[in-house]
VEXLOKE-410061 format. One record per atom (N, C-alpha, C, CB): x, z, y. Coordinates in steps of 0.2 Angstrom, whole numbers, plus 2048, in hexadecimal, padded with zeros to 3 digits. Atoms other than C-alpha are relative to their C-alpha. Last residue first. Glycine has a CB too. Example, Ala and Ser with C-alpha at 12.3 -4.5 7.8 and 13.67 -1.06 7.14 Angstrom:
// VEXLOKE-410061
7FC7FF7FA
8448247FB
7FC803805
8027F9802
8048007FA
83E8277EA
804800806
7FB806800
END
This chain:
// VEXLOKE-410061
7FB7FC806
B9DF42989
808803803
8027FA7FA
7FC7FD7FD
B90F39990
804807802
7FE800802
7FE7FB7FF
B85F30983
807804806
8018027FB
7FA7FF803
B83F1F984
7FF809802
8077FB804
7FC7FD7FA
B6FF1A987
8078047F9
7F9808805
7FE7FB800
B66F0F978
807804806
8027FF7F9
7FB7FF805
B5DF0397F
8028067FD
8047FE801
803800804
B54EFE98D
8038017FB
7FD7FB7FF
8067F9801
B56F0499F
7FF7FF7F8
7F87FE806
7FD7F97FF
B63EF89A4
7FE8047FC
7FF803806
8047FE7FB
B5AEE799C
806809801
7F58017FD
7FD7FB801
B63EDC991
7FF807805
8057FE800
8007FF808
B5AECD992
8028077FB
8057FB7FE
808801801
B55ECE9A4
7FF8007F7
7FD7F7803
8057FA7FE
B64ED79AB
7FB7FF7FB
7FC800808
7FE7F9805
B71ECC9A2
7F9803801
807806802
805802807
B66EBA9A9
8028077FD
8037F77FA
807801800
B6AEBD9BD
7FA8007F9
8007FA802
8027FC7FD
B7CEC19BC
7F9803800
8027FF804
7FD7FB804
B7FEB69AF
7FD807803
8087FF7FF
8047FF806
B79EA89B8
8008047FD
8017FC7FC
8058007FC
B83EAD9C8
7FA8017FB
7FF7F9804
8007FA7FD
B92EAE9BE
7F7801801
804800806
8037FE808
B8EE9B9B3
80180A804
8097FC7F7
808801805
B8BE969C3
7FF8027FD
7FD7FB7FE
8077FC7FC
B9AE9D9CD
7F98007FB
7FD7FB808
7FE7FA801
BA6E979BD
7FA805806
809801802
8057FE806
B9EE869BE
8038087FF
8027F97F8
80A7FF7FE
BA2E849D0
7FD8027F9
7FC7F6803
8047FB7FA
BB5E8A9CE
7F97FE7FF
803800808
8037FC802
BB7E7F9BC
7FF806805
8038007FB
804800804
BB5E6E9C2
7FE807800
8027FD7FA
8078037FE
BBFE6F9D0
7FB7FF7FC
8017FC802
8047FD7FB
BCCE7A9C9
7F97FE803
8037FF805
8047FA801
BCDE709B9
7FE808805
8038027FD
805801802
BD2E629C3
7FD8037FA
8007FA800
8058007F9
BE0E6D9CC
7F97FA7FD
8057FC809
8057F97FF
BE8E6D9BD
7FC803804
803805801
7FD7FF7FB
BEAE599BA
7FE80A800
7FE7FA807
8047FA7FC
BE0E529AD
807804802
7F98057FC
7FC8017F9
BEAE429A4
7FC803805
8017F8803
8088027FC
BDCE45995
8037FD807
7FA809802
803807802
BEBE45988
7FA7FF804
7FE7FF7F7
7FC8057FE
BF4E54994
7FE7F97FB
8088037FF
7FD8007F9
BE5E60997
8067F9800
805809802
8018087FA
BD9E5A989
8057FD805
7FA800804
800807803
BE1E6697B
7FF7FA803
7FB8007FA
7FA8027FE
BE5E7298A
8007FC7F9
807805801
7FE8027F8
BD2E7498E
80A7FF7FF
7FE809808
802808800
BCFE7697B
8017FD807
7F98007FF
7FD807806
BDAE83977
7FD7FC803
7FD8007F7
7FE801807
BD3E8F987
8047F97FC
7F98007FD
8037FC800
BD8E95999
7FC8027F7
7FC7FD806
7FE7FD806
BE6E8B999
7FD8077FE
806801802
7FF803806
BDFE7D9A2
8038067F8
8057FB802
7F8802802
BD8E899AD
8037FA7FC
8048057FD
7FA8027F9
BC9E8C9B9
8087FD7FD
802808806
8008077FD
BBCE8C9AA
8067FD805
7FA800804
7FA8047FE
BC0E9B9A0
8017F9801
8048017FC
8028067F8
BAEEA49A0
8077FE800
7FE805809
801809802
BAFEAA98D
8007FD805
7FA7FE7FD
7FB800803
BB6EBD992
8017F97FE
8008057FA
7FA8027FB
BA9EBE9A3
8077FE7FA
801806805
8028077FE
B9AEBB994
8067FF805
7F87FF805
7FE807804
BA1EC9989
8007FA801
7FD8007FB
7F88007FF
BA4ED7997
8027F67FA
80480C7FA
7FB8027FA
B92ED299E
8088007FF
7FE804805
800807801
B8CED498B
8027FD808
7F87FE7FD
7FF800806
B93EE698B
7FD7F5800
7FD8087FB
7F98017FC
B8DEE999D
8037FC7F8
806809803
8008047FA
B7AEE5998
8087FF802
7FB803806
801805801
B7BEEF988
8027F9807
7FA8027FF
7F9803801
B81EFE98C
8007FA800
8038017FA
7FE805805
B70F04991
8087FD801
7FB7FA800
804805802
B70F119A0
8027FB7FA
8007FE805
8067FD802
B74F239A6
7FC7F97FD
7FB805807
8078027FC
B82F1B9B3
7F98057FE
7FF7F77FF
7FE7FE7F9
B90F259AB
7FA800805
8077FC803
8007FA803
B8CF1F998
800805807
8078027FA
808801800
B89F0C9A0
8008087FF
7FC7FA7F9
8038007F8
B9CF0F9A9
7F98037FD
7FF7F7804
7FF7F97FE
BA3F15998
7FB801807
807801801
8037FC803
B9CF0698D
800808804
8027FF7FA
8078017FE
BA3EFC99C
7FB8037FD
7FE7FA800
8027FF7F9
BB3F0399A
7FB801802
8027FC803
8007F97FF
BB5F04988
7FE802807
8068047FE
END
């Protein structure tokens, strides 16, 4: 609701926030307890919590960075159906 409220505020497609809210919801790299499957490996893998830090900070920039760079282009501001402002 937020980011459908923002795009409705700004004058622009919903779109682009709305799959920016869905890509930051799946980014849980930094934890083990971030998903199921990072604490199915955490204690039969003998991984430590701090070696999901280091893995998962640099892949969390990238997969941001990436994200940042790819929403625009697929999901353009300007294209779509505009939210009403209500």
């Amino acid at each position: 609701p937020i980011a459908v409220g923002v795009a409705g505020k700004l004058g622009v497609s919903y779109k682009p926030y709305v799959f920016a809210v869905m890509v930051a919801a799946s980014a849980s790299f930094m934890t083990p307890i971030g998903y199921q499957t990072n604490m199915m490996v955490w204690g039969p893998g003998g991984y430590k919590f701090t070696d999901f830090t280091k893995i998962g900070a640099p892949l969390s920039i990238i997969y941001m960075v990436c994200s940042c760079l790819l929403i625009p282009v697929f999901w353009p501001f300007a294209d779509g159906p505009m939210v009403p402002v209500g």
